[in-house]
C-alpha positions as CSV (number, residue, x, y, z in Angstrom):
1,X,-71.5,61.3,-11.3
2,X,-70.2,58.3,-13.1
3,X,-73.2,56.6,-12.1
4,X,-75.7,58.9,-13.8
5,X,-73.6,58.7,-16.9
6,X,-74.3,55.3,-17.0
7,X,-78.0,55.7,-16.2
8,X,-77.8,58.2,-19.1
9,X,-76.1,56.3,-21.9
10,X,-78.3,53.4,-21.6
11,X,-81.2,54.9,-21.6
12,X,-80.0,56.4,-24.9
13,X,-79.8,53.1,-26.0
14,X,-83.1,52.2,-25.4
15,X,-84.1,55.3,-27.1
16,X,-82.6,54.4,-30.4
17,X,-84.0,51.2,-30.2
18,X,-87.5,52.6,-29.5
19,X,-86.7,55.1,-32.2
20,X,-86.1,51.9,-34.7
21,X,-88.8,50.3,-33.5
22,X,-91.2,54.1,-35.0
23,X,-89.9,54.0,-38.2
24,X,-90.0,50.7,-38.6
25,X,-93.7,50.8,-38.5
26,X,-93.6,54.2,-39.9
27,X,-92.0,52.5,-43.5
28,X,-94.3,50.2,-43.0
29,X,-97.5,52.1,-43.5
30,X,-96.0,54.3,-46.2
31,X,-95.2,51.2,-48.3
32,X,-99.0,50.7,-47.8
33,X,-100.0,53.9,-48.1
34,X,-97.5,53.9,-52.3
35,X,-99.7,51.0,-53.5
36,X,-102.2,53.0,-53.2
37,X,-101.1,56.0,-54.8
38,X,-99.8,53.4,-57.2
39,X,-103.2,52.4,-58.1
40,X,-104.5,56.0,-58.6
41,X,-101.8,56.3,-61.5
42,X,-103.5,53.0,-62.7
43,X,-106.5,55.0,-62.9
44,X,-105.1,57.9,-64.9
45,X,-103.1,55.9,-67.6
46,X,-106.5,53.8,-68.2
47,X,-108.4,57.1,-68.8
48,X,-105.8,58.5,-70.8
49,X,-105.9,55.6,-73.1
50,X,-110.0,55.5,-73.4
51,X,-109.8,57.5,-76.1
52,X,-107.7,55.5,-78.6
53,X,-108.8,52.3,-77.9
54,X,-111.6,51.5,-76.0
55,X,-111.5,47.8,-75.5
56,X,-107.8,48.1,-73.8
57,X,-109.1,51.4,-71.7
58,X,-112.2,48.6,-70.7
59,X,-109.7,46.0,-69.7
60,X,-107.6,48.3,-68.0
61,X,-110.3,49.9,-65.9
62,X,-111.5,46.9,-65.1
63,X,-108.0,45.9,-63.7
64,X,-107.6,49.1,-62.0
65,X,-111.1,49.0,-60.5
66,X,-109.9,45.2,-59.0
67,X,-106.5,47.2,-57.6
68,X,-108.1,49.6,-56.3
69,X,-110.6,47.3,-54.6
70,X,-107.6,45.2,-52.9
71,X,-105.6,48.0,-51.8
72,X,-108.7,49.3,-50.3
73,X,-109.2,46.5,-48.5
74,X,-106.3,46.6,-47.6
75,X,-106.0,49.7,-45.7
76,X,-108.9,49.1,-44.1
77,X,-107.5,46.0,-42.7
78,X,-104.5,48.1,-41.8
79,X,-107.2,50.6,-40.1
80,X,-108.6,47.4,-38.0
81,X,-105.6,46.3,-36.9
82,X,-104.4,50.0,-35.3
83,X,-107.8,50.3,-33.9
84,X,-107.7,47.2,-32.2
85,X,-104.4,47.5,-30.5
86,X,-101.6,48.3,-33.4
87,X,-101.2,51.8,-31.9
88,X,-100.5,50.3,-28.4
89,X,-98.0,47.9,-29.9
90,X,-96.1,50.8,-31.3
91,X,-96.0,52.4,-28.1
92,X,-95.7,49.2,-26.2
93,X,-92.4,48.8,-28.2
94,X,-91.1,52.6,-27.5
95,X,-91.5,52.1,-24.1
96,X,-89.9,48.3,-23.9
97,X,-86.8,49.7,-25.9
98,X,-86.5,52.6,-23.2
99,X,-87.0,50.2,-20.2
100,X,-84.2,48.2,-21.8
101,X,-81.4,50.5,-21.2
102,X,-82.5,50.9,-17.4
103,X,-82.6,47.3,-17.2
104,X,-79.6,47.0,-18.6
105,X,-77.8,49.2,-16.0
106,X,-79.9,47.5,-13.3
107,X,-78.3,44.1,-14.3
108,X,-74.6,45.6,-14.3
109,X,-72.6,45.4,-10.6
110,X,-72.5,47.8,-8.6
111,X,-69.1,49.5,-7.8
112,X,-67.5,52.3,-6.2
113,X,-64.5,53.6,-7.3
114,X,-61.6,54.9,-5.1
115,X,-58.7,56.7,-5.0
116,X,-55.8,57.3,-2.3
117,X,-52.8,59.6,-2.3
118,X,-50.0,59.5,-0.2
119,X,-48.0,61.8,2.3
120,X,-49.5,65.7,3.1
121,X,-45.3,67.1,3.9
122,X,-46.1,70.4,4.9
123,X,-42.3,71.6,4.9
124,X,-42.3,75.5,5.5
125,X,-41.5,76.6,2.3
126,X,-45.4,74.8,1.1
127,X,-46.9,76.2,3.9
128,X,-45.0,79.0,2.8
129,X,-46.6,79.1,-0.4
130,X,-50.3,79.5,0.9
131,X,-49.6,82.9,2.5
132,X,-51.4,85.9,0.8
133,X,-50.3,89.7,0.7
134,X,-53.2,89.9,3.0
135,X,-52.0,88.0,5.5
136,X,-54.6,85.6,5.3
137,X,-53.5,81.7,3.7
138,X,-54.4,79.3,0.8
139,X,-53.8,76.0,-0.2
140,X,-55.8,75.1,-3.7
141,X,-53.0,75.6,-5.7
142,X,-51.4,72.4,-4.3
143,X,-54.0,70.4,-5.8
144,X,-55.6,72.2,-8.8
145,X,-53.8,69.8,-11.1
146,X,-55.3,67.0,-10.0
147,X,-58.5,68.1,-8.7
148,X,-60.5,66.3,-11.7
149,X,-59.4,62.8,-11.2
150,X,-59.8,63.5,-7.4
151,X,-63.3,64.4,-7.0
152,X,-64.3,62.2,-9.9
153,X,-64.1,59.5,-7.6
154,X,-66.4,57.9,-5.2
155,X,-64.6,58.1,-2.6
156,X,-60.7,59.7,-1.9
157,X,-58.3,58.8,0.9
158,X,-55.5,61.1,1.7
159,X,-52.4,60.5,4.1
160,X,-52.5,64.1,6.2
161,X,-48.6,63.4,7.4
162,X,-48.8,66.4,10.1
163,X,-51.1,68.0,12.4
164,X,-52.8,71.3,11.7
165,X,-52.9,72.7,15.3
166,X,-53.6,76.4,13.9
167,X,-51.1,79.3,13.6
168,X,-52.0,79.9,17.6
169,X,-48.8,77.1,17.7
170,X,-47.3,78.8,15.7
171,X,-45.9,76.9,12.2
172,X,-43.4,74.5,11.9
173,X,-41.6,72.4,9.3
174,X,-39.3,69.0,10.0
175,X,-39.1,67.6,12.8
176,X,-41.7,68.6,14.9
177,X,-44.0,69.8,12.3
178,X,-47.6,72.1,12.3
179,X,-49.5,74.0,9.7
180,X,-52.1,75.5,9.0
181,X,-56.1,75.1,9.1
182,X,-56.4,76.2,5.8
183,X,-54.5,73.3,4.1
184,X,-57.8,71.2,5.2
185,X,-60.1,73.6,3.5
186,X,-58.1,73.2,0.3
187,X,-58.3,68.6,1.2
188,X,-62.0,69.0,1.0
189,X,-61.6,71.6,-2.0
190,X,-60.1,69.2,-4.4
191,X,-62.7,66.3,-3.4
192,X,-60.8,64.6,-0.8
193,X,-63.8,62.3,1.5
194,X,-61.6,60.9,4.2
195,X,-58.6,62.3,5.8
196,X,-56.0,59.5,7.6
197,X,-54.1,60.9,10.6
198,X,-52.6,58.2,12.3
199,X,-48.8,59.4,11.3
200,X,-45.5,59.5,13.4
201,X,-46.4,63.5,13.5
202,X,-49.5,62.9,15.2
203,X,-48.5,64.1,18.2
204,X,-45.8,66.7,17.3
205,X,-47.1,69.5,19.1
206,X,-49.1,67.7,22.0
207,X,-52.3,66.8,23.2
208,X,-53.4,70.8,22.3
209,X,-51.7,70.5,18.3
210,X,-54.3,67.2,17.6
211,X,-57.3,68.7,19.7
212,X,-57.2,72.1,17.8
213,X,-57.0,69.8,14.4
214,X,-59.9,67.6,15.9
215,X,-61.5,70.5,16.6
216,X,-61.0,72.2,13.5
217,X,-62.6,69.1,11.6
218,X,-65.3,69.0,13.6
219,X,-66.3,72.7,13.5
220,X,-65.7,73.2,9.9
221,X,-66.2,70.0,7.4
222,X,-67.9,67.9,9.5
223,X,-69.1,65.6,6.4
224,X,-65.4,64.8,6.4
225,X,-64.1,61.2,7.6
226,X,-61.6,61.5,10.5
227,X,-60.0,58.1,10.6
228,X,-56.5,57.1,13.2
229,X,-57.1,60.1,15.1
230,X,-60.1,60.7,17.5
231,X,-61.5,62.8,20.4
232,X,-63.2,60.1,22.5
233,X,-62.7,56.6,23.5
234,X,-66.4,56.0,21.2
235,X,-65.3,57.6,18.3
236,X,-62.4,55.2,18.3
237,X,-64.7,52.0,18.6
238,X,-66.6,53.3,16.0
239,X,-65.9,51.8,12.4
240,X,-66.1,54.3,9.8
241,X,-67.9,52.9,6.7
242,X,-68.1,54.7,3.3
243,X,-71.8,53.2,1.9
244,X,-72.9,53.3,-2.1
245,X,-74.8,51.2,-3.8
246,X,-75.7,48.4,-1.3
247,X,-71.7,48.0,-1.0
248,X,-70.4,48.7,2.5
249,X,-66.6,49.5,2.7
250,X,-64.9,49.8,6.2
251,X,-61.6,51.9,6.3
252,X,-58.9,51.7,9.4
253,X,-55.5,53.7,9.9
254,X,-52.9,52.6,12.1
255,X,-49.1,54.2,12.4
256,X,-46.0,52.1,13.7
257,X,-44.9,55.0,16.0
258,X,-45.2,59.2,17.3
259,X,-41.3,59.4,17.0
260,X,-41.0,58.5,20.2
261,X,-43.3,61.3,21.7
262,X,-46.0,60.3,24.5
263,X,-49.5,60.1,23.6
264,X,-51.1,61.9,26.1
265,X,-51.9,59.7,29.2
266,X,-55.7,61.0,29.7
267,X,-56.2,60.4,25.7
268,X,-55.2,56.7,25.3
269,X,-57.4,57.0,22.2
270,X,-55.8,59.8,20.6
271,X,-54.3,58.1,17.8
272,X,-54.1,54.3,16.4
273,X,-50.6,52.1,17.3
274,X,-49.9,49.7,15.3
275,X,-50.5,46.6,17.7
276,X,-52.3,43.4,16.9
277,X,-54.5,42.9,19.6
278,X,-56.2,46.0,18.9
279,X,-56.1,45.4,14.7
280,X,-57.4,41.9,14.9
281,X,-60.3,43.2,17.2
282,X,-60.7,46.4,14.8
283,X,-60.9,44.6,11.4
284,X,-62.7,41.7,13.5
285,X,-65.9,44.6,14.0
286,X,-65.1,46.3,11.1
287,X,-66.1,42.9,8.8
288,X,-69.5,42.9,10.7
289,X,-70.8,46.1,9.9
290,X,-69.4,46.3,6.2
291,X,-68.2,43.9,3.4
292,X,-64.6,45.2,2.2
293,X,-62.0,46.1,4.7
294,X,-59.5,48.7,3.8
295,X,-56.2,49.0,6.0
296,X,-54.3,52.0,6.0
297,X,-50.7,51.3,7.7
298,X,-48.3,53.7,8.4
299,X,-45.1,51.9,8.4
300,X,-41.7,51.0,6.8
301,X,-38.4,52.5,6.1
302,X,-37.9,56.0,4.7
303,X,-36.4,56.7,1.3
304,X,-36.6,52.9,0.3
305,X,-38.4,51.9,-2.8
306,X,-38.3,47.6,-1.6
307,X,-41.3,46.8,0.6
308,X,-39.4,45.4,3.9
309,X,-39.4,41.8,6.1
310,X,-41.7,44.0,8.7
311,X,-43.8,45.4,6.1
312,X,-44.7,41.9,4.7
313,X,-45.1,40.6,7.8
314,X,-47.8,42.7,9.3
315,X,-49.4,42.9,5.5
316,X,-49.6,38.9,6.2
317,X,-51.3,39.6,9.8
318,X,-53.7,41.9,7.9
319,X,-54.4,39.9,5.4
320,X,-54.9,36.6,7.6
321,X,-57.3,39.1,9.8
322,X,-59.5,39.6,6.6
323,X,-58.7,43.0,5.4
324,X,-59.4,42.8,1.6
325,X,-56.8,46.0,0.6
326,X,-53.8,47.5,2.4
327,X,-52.5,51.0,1.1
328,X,-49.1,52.2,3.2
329,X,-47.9,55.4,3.5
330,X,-44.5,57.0,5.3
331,X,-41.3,55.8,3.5
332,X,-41.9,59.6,1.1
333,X,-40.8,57.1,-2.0
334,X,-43.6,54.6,-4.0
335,X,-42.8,51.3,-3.4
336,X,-44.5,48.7,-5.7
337,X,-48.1,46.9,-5.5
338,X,-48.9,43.4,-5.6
339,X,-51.1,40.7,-4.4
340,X,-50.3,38.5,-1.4
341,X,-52.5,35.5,-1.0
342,X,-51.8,32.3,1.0
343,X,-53.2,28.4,0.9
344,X,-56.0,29.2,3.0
345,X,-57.5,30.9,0.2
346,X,-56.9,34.4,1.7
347,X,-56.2,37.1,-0.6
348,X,-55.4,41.0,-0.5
349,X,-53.8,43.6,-3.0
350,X,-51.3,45.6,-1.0
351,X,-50.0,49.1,-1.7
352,X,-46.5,49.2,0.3
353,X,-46.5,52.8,-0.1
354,X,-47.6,55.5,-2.3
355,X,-44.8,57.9,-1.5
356,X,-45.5,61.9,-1.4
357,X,-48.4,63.9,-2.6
358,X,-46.8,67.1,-1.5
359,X,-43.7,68.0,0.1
360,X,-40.6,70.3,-0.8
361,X,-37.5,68.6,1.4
362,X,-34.6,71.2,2.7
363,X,-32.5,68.1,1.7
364,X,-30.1,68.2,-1.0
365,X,-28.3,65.2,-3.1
366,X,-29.2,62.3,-5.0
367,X,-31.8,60.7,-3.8
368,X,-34.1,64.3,-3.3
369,X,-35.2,63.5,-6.8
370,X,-36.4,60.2,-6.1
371,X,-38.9,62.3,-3.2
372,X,-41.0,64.0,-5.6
373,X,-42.4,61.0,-7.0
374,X,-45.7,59.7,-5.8
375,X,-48.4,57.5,-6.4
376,X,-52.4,58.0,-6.5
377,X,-53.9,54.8,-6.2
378,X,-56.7,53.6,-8.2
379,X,-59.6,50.9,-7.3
380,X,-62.8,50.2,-8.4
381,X,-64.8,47.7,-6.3
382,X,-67.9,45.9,-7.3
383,X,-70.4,43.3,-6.0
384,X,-71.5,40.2,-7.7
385,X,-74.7,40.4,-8.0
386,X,-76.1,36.7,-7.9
387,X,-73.6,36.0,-4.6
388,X,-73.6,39.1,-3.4
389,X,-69.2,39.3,-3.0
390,X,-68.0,42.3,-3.5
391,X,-64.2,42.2,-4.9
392,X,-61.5,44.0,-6.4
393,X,-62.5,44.8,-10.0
394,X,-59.6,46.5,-11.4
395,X,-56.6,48.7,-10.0
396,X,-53.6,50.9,-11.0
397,X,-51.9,53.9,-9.9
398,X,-51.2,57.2,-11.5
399,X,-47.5,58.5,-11.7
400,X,-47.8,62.3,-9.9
401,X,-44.9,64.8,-9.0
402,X,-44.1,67.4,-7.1
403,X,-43.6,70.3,-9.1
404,X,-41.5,73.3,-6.5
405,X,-39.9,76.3,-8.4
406,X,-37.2,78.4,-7.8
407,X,-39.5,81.2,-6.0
408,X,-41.0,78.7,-3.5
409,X,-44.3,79.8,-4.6
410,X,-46.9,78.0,-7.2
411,X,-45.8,74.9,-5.2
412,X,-48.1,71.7,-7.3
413,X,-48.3,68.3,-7.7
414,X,-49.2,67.5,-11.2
415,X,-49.7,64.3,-13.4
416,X,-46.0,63.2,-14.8
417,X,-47.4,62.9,-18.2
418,X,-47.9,66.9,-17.9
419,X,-44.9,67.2,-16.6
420,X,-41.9,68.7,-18.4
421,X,-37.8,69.0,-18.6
422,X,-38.6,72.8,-18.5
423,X,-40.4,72.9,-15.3
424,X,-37.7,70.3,-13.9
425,X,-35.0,72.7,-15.2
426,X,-37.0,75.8,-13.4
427,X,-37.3,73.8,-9.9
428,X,-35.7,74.3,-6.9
429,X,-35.6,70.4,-6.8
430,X,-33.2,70.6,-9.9
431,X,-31.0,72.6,-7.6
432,X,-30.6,70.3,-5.3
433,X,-30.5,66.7,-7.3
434,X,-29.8,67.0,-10.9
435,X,-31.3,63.8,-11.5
436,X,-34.6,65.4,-11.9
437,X,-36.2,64.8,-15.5
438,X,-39.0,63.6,-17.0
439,X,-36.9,60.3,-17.9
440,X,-35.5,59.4,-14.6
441,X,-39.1,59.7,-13.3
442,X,-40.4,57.6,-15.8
443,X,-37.4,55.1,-15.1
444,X,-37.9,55.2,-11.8
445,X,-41.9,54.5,-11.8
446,X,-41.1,51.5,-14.4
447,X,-38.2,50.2,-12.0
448,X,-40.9,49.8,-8.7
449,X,-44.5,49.8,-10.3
450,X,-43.7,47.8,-13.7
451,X,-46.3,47.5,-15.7
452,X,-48.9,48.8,-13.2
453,X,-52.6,50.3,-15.0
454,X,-53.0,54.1,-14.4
């Protein structure tokens, strides 16, 4: 959409300048066309005169017969010249000034924006929330908020923490957690492109909990990207690449662990372990098939806002592989964003982790406060168009929250700058951490992100 906005407000530009260009030549023959009329009131006054003094009515018709000769000439020279091309210059110029604001846009980079959000925590009371009087479930509400800045972008990324394996498995919240079908039909709803799945709940209910959500993918919104989780050996091998514009971005997903549940032996494939071998050869495919590399670790230490030594470590393996931008998800709290580069010249923006985008924790306490903070990230990347490299533009996050009442329905995340002290006061996350206020979010986003763009 953004691009036909620009397509459009160029194009206006050359419009006005075309428009310029018509009256420009319109004043122009008007001025022409007064000296004439000018000369006709010559004409008048010297007859007017004729009869008081003849010799000064002779002089003056002589003069205005002269003025009337030049001006005459005049427009017939002006005749000449449109007859002989003037018209086609006029239009020549409208359609220059129009062609300008296309080539104007033509000359800009290209560039896709993108934006990611963090942890899908289906805790019973939100899945909970999406059951109807009918018996039947919904999910929008969880995302109506921020449904516009969502599917504004190009492309959105979203961390889907658990498995939906169906209702047939019957729902479950922490630790072994499953949901429902119908919280992917409410992803794809509020604009959501690509759906991670490589979490530690991958494998919470079995080999049948991720089929059924395969499955489910598959059957229903197959234009959706699947990526960490996968049905065949060939599906895994296969790089999925998001393509706009002549700019080619590859995205991977990878988690550190499954909680210490098996993956099942005849599905090897089933979901992406963090191990090195297989990233190197994964972003080592993925760079010859597309031009930015996006790595999507799952990894770190819950409920700690400080990247840690293993997190930095593996962001330096990444980064040394040639991934271009790492976004991490699992600690449930944002941890801050910044660029790692080395001597060799290599360079990537890293995301430690983007915290929540939904969740409503049976914990109570300080700290439970500090849970219904997230992050969306924000990236815009373009492509040079005399060397062709296609970079990181510009970046930021945008502060969201989790907002759960005291009835356990209406659960939302929502932009912190709509947030409120009354809603915080109404919550059921008040109840449990009294922390929660508009200020100690704010504190808390300034205290890990800093100064970040949203």
């Amino acid at each position: 959409m953004k691009r036909y906005w620009k397509i459009i407000s160029f194009s206006l530009l050359g419009i006005t300048l075309g428009i310029a260009v018509a009256l420009g030549a319109y004043h122009f023959l008007q001025k022409e066309a007064g000296s004439v009329s000018g000369s006709g009131d010559a004409i008048s006054n010297a007859e007017g005169s004729f009869a008081d003094a003849s010799s000064e009515a002779e002089r003056l018709a002589k003069e205005s017969i002269e003025a009337e000769r030049r001006e005459e000439e005049r427009l017939n020279q002006i005749q000449v010249w449109l007859e002989s091309g003037g018209r086609a210059t006029i239009r020549e110029g409208l359609i220059k000034a129009m062609h300008f604001g296309m080539e104007t846009y033509m000359e800009a980079e290209p560039e896709i924006t993108l934006v990611m959000v963090g942890d899908v925590l289906m805790h019973m009371r939100v899945t909970n929330s999406g059951k109807k009087s009918d018996g039947t479930y919904n999910y929008d509400h969880l995302f109506e908020p921020v449904k516009e800045l969502i599917s504004e972008a190009d492309i959105a990324l979203v961390n889907q923490e658990v498995i939906m394996g169906g209702k047939e498995l019957g729902y479950s919240g922490y630790p072994r957690f499953n949901t429902a079908y119908e919280v992917g039909d409410a992803l794809v709803a509020a604009g959501f492109d690509v759906v991670l799945h490589a979490t530690n709940h991958t494998v919470d209910k079995g080999k049948e909990g991720a089929v059924n959500c395969l499955n489910y993918w598959k059957d229903n919104h197959p234009q959706i990207g699947i990526v960490g989780m996968y049905a065949s050996q060939e599906e895994r091998d296969t790089t999925y690449v998001y393509e706009k514009d002549g700019i080619r971005i590859a995205i991977l997903n990878y988690t550190y662990g499954t909680n210490g549940l098996p993956v099942p032996e005849d599905m090897p494939y089933l979901v992406n372990l963090m191990k090195e071998k297989l990233i190197k050869e994964d972003i080592k495919a993925a760079k010859e098939v597309a031009d930015f590399v996006i790595i999507c670790p799952h990894w770190g230490t819950e409920y700690v806002h400080k990247a840690t030594k293993n997190q930095r470590n593996w962001a330096k393996f990444f980064m040394e592989c040639g991934a271009d931008l790492c976004i991490g998800t699992h600690p449930h709290v944002i941890e801050p964003v910044e660029w790692m580069e080395n001597e060799e010249g290599d360079r990537m923006l890293v995301y430690y982790s983007l915290g929540n985008f939904v969740n409503s924790t049976a914990s109570t306490g300080e700290g439970v406060a500090n849970r219904m903070l997230g992050a969306m990230a924000t990236v815009t990347i373009a492509k040079d168009r005399k060397d062709g490299t296609v970079y990181i533009k510009e970046y930021g996050a945008e502060p969201l929250v989790t907002y759960v009442p005291n009835s356990g329905k209406a659960i939302a995340t929502m932009h912190l700058d709509d947030f409120t002290d009354e809603l915080a006061l109404k919550s059921m996350t008040y109840q449990k951490d009294a922390n929660f206020s508009v200020e100690f979010l704010q504190q808390l986003w300034q205290e890990v992100m800093g100064n970040l763009p949203n």
